[in-house]
N, C-alpha and C positions, 0 to 999 in steps of 0.2 A: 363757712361764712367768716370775713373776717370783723374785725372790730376796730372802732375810734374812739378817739378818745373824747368827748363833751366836758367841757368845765365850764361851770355857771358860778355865779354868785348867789345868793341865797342869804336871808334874814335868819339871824343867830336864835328865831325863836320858832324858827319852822326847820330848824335845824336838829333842834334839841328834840321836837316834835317828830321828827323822822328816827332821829337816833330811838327813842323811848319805840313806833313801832314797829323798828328794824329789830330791836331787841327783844321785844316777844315774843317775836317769830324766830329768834337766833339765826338771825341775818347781820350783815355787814349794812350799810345805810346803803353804800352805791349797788346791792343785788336787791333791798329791797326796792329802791328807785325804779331798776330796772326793770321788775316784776311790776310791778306799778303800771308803767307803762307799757309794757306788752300786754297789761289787761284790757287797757284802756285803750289801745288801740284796735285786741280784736273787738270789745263791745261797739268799737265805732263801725267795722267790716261786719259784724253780724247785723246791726242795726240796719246797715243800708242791704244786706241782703234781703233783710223780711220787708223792708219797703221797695225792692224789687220783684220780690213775689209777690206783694201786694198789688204793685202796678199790673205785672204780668196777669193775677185771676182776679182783679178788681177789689178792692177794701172792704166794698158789702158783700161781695161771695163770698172770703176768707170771716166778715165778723158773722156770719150765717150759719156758716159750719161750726165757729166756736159754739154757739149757741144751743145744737141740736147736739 
């Protein structure tokens, strides 16, 4: 897979903010970013999978079974 390149602008205090939790993790700010966002794009892919299983066996049979 290849890569491109994203340049944003960004406020100098959500910058600082990223730097600080790029560096506790001993990351680079642009591989924290990018961790960031593959997170949050699979939670959006999973989200919509379990509201597709929901559709699929109906939302009271899946909160049924949580139940018992």
């Amino acid at each position: 897979m290849g890569s491109t390149v994203l340049s944003l602008r960004i406020d100098g205090e959500l910058l600082d903010r990223l730097k600080q939790h790029a560096a506790k993790r001993g990351m680079s700010v642009q591989d924290y970013v990018v961790r960031t966002l593959l997170r949050d794009d699979f939670d959006e892919r999973f989200q919509a999978a379990v509201e597709e299983t929901e559709k699929f066996y109906g939302a009271e049979e899946v909160t049924a079974r949580e139940v018992t």
